[in-house]
C-alpha positions in Angstrom: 201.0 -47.4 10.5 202.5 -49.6 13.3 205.7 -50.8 12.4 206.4 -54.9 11.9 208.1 -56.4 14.8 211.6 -57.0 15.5 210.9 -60.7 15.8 209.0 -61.0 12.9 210.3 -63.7 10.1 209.7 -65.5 7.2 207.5 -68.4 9.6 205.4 -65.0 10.8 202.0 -65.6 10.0 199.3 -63.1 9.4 195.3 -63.8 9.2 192.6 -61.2 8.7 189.5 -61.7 11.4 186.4 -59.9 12.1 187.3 -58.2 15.3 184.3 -56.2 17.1 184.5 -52.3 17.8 187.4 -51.8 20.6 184.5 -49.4 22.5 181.8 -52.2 22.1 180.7 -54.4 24.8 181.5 -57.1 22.0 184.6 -56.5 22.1 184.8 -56.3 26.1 182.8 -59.2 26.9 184.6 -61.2 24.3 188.0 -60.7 25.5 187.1 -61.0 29.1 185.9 -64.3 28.5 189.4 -65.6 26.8 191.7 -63.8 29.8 193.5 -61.4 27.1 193.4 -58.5 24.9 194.9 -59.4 21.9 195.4 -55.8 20.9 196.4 -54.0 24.2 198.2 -57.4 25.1 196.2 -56.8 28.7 195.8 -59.8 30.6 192.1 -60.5 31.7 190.9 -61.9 34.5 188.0 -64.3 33.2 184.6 -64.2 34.5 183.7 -67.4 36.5 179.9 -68.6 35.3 178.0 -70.2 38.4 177.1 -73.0 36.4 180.5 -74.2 35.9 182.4 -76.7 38.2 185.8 -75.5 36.6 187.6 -72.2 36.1 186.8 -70.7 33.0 190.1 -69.9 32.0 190.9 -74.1 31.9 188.2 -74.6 29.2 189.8 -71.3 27.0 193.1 -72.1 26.3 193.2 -72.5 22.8 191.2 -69.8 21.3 192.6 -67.7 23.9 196.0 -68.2 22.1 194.2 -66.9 19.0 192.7 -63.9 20.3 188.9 -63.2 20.4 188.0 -63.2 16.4 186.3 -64.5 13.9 188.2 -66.0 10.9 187.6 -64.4 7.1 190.6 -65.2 5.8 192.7 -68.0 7.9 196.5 -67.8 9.0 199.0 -67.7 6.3 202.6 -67.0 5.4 203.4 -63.7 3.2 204.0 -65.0 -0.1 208.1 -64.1 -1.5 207.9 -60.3 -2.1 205.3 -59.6 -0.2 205.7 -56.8 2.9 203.8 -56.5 5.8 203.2 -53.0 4.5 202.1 -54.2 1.6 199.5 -56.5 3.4 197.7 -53.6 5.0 197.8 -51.4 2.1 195.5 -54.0 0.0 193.6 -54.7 2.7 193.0 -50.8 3.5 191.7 -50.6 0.0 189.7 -54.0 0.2 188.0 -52.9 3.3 187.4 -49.6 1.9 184.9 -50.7 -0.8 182.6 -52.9 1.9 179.7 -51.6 3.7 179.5 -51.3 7.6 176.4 -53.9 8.8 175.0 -55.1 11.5 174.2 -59.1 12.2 171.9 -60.9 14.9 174.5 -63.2 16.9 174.1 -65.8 19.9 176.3 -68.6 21.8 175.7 -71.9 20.2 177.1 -75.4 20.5 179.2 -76.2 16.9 180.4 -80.0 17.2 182.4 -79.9 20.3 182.8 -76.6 20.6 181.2 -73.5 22.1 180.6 -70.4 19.6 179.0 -67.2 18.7 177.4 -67.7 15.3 175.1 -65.4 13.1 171.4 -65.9 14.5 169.8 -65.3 11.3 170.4 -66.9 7.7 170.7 -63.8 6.1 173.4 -62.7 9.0 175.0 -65.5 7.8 174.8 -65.5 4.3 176.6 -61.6 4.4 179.5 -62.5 6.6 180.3 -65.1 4.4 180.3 -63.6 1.8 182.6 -61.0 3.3 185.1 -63.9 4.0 184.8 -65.2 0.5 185.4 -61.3 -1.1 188.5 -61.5 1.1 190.1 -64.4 0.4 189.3 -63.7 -3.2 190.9 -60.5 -3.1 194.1 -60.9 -0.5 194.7 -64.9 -1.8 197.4 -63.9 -4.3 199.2 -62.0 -1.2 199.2 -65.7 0.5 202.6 -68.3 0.2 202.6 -71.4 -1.4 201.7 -74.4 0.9 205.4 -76.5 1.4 204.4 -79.7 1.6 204.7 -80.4 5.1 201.7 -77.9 5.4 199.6 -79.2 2.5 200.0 -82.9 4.4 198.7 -81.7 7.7 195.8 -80.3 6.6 195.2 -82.8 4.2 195.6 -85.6 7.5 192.0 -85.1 8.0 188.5 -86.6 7.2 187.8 -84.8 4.1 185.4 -84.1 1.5 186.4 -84.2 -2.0 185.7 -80.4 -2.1 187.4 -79.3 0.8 190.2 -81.2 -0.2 190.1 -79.0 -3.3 189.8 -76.4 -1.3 192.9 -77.4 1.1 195.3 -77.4 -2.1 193.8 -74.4 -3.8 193.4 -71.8 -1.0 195.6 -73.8 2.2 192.0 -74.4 4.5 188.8 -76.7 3.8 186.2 -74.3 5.4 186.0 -71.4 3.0 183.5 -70.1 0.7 180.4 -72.4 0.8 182.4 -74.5 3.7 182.5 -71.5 6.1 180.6 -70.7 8.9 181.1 -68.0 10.4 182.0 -68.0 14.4 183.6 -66.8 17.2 185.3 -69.3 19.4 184.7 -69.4 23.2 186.1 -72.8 23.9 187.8 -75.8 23.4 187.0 -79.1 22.0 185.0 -80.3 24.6 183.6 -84.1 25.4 181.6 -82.5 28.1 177.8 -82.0 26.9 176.3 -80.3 30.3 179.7 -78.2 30.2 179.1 -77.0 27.0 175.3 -75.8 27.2 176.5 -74.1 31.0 178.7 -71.9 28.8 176.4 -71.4 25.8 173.7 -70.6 28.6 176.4 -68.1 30.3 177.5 -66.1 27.4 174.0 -65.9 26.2 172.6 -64.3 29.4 175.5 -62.0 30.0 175.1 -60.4 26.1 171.2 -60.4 26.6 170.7 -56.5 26.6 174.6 -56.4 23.9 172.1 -56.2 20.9 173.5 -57.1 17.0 176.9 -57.7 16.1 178.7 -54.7 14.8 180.4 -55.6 11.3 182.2 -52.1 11.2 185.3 -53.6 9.8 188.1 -56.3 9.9 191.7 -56.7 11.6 195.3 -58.3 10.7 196.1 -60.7 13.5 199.9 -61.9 13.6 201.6 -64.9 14.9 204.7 -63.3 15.3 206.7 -67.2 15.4 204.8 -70.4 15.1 202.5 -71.1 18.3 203.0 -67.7 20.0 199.6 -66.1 21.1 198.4 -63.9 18.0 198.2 -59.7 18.6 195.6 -57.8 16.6 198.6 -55.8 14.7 195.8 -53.1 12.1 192.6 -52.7 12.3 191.1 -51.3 8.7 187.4 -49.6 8.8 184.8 -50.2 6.7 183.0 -47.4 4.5 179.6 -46.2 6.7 178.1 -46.9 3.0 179.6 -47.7 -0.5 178.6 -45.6 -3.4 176.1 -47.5 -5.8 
């Protein structure tokens, strides 16, 4: 196991994310696309789509700072007690009960944003329930909110239920609020900008086929807005014993 890092403190934040297979063009493509390995700590030079005006590395910056991921359980402080070591160790044994699968996935515009989303309901309806089996299992591992946090998040528009969920579990899109997805831009105003990159990512992954759900990763913040490293990956059985 990978030792914690020197600069590591009590503001380090840690977040478990669907990562694809290092060997799959998922995982390639995906990291490409932001400029930066979030594991190797490689810097990428993007690919430049010929239906955009501007450089692609311009329209990434903020999920590039997050590393190329999908959320299951979102950032968090270690609650009093809790080690690093100890993080991985339950999520090693969380991780070793779920069953490797496979999804259907595509570029799509969410809200203002460009993402890869499941392509099917039933793709959808398995990775989150994935997430939800996480949070459920790691959330007692998670700090308390301080307030300043539990403000800021509540600073938003709201439903009564994600508020709930906000003060229960520190983020409003979990369990029957999440949708699963894979950033590949930022908030954009720019309608023709964002279907040039849907149409861009979705014609370079033609021939990629399904997602591979093979397991999850521990993504750190090392201090509050550095870029995030993939710190463990943890594998998922090939198939759970009935």
């Amino acid at each position: 196991m990978m030792p914690p890092h020197a600069d590591w403190s009590a503001t380090t934040r840690f977040a478990l994310y669907y990562a694809p297979p290092r060997d799959s063009v998922w995982w390639r493509a995906g990291c490409a696309w932001l400029g930066r390995d979030p594991e190797s700590g490689e810097t990428l030079a993007p690919p430049q789509p010929a239906e955009l005006a501007r450089p692609l590395a311009s329209l990434t910056v903020a999920p590039s700072r997050y590393g190329w991921h999908g959320t299951l359980v979102p950032p968090f402080r270690l609650a009093d007690g809790v080690t690093p070591q100890a993080f991985v160790a339950a999520t090693q044994a969380w991780a070793a009960r779920r069953s490797r699968f496979e999804i259907a996935a595509e570029a799509a515009t969410l809200g203002r944003f460009v993402a890869v989303r499941a392509a099917t309901e039933s793709g959808a309806q398995s990775i989150q329930d994935l997430a939800a089996d996480a949070l459920r299992t790691l959330g007692s591992l998670r700090a308390a909110q301080t307030r300043a946090e539990l403000a800021k998040r509540l600073d938003a528009p709201l439903t009564p239920r994600q508020r709930d969920y906000v003060e229960t579990w520190g983020y409003p899109y979990v369990f029957d609020e999440f949708r699963f997805h894979m950033t590949l831009s930022d908030s954009l105003d720019d309608a023709p900008t964002r279907a040039a990159l849907t149409h861009a990512w979705n014609t370079q992954m033609r021939d990629a086929g399904p997602l591979p759900v093979n397991g999850a990763a521990i993504y750190v913040e090392p201090q509050p807005g550095a870029p995030f490293v993939l710190w463990q990956r943890v594998a998922f059985a090939e198939q759970v014993p009935a």
